[in-house]
N, C-alpha and C positions, 0 to 999 in steps of 0.2 A: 726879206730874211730868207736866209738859205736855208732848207731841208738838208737834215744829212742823210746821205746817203745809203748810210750801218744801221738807220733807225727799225728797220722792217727786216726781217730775218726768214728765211720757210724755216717752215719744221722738218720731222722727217717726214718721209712718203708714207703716204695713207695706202693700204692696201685696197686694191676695186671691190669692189660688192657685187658677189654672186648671188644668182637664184637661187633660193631654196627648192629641191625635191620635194613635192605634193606629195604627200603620204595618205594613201584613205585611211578614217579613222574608222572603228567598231559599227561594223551593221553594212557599209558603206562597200561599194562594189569594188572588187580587188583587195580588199582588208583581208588582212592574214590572222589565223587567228593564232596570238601567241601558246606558247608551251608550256602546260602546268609546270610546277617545281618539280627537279629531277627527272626530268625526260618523259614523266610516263603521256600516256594517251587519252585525252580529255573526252567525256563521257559528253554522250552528241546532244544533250541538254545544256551543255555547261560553256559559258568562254571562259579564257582566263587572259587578263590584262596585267602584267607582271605576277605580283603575288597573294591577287586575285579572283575569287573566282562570280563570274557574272552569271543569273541562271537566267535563262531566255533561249526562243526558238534559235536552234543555229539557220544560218540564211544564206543561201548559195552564192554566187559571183553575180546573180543579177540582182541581191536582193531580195530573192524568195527565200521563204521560209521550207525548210527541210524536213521532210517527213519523220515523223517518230519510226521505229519500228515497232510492229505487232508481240507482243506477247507470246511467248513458247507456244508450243503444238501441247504441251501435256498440259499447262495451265488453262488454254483453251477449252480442253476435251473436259478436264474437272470443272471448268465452269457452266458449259455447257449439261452435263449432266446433273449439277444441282441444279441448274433453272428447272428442266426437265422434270425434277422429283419435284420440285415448288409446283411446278403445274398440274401435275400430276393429280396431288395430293389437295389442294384447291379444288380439283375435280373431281377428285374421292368425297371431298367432306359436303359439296352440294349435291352429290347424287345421296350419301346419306340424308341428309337433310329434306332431301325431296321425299326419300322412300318412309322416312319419319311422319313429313306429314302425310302422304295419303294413308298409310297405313291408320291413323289417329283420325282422320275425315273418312274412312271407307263406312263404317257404320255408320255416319250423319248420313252418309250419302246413299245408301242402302236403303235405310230407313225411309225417308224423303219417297227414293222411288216406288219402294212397297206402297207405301201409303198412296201416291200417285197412283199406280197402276191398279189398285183395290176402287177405287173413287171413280177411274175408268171402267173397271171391271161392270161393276156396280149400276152403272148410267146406261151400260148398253144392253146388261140385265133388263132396267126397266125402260129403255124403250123398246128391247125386243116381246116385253109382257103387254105392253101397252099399244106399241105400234110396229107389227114386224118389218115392213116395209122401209121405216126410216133405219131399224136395227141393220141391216143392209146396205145405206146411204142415199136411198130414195127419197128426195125432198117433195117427190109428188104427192098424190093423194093416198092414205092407204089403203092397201088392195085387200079385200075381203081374203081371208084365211079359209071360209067353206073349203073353196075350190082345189086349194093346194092339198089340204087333208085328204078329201075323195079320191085324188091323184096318188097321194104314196099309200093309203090303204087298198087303191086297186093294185098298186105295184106289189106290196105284201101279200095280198090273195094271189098272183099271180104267181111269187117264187115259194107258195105254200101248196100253192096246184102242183106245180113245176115237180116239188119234191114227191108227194104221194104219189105223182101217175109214172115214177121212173123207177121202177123194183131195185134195178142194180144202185141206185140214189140211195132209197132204202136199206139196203145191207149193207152200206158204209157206213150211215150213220142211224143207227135201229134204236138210237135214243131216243133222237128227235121225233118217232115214234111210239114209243111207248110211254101212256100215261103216267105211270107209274114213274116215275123221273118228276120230280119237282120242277126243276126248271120246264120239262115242256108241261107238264098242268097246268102251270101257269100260264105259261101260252094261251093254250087250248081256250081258257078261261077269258082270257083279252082279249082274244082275235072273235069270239063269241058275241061278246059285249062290244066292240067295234061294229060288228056285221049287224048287230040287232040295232043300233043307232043309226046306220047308214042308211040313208034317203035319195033319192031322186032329185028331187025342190029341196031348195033351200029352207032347211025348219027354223023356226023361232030362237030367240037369242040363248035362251036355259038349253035348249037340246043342242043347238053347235056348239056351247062350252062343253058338254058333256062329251058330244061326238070328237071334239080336236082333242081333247083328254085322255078318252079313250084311243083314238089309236096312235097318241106317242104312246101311250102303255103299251099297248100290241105291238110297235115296233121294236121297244125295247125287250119289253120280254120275245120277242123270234131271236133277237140277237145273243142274249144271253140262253135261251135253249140251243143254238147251233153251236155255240161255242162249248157248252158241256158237252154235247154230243162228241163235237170233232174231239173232245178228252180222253171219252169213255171209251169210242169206238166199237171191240166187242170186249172188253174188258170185264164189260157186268157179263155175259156168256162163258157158260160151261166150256170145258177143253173140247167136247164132242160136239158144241154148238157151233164155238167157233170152228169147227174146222170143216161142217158141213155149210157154214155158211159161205165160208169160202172156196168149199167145190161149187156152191150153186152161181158165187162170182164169176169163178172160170169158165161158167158155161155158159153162160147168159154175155157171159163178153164173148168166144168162140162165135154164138150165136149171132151176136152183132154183126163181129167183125167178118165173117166168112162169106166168098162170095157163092158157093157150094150151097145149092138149098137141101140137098138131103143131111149134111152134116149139120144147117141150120136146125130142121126141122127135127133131129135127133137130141140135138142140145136143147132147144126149147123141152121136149118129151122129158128129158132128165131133169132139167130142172125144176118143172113142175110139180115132180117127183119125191124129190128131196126138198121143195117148201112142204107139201103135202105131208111129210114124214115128220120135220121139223115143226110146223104146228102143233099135229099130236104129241109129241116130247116137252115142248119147249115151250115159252110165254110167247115167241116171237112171232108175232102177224103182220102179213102184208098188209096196208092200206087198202079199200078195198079197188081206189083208183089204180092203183098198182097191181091189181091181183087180174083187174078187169084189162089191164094194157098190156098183160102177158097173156093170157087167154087168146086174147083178142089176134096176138104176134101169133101164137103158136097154132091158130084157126087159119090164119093165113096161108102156112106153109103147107097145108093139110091138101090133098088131094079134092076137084069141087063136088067130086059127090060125098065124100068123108064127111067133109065138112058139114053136106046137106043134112048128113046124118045125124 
């Protein structure tokens, strides 16, 4: 059987098939980003994909994500200075807080150490009654107290010599000489009662109580008399007293200080002179130590047959 020939026909021509254009899509390197509606300028948080808008980090040509920008200069600076007052004010309210409490704890605490410091007071009180040695920090044996007493009442005799055998001593402070003065009475009185209990040998346990007793009393009362003294000065003396007491200073210092023995020897004469005058008028006496260690000056300077005389 024959085929015919007309049975198979072409059609028309098929047009070739081109390549599509690769287009990056959104995100994708070289992706353009389209243009909100009406031209304006898409805000650098925002894509927009027709008439769309997409919110996401914008992302450069390689893919990276694009920096936001910072926030104004003036929003900064406002923010910056409330943080600032926040801290600030945080820091105000715990220094209040803090000054709240101790102010409210100062008395407990006050308290506490008074009482502390009474209870030490106290302890060292009675081991200085007890054991003076340890009252000091000495854990050794304790040391007999005789010895030390002997030692500062010979110191006491010593600046109570010191003063009667120095005339010009005496006319600064003519308190500390005359009895009549309460505070040296009492003195006079202690330093008496001291000197009659002081021994050579160690006495028996009742006479060293009495004796170490005694002369804290005599030291205290010489302190409490020099100190009235140096108050009074010549204050209890008449206007005429004091002012011959103070020519007899003048002179008896000239006297000292000069290295001229006739001007010496003339000073000592006047002063003599005016004690002499001043006794008869006045309460005021030299000690006789003092009376006897000007004599004694003023014999010195004396010519030696004068003197023999």
């Amino acid at each position: 059987m024959h085929r015919r020939r007309d049975a198979w026909r072409p059609g028309p021509p098929v047009a070739p098939i081109r390549p599509v254009p690769h287009v990056p899509g959104p995100g994708m390197p070289g992706a353009r980003i389209p243009s909100p509606p009406g031209g304006r300028r898409p805000h650098p948080g925002v894509h927009w994909f027709g008439q769309h808008a997409h919110h996401g980090p914008v992302r450069g040509p390689f893919g990276r994500p694009v920096r936001r920008r910072l926030p104004p200069l003036p929003v900064l600076i406002v923010g910056g200075v409330i943080a600032v007052g926040v801290v600030l004010t945080v820091i105000a309210v715990l220094v209040v807080l803090a000054t709240t409490v101790a102010v409210a704890m100062a008395p407990v605490v006050l308290t506490v150490g008074a009482v502390k410091l009474a209870r030490y007071r106290r302890h060292r009180a009675a081991l200085a009654g007890q054991h003076p040695g340890l009252a000091h920090g000495h854990r050794a044996a304790v040391a007999d107290p005789w010895p030390g007493a002997r030692s500062r009442f010979a110191l006491l005799r010593s600046e109570y010599a010191a003063y009667e055998c120095d005339a010009l001593e005496v006319l600064r402070l003519p308190a500390l000489a005359d009895v009549t003065v309460p505070s040296t009475a009492r003195f006079i009185e202690a330093f008496a009662e001291a000197q009659a209990l002081d021994t050579e040998t160690p006495p028996p346990a009742e006479h060293r109580a009495r004796y170490l007793a005694a002369v804290d009393n005599a030291w205290r009362a010489w302190q409490a008399a020099r100190e009235t003294a140096e108050r009074m000065r010549l204050s209890h003396l008449s206007e005429q007293e004091r002012t011959t007491v103070e020519r007899v200073v003048r002179l008896l210092t000239t006297a000292r200080d000069t290295d001229n023995d006739s001007e010496r020897l003339v000073a000592y004469g006047k002063a003599r002179s005016e004690l002499a005058k001043l006794e008869r008028t006045s309460s005021l006496r030299l000690p006789r130590p003092a009376q006897a260690a000007l004599d004694n000056a003023y014999r010195g300077q004396l010519p030696e047959a004068e003197a023999r005389g």
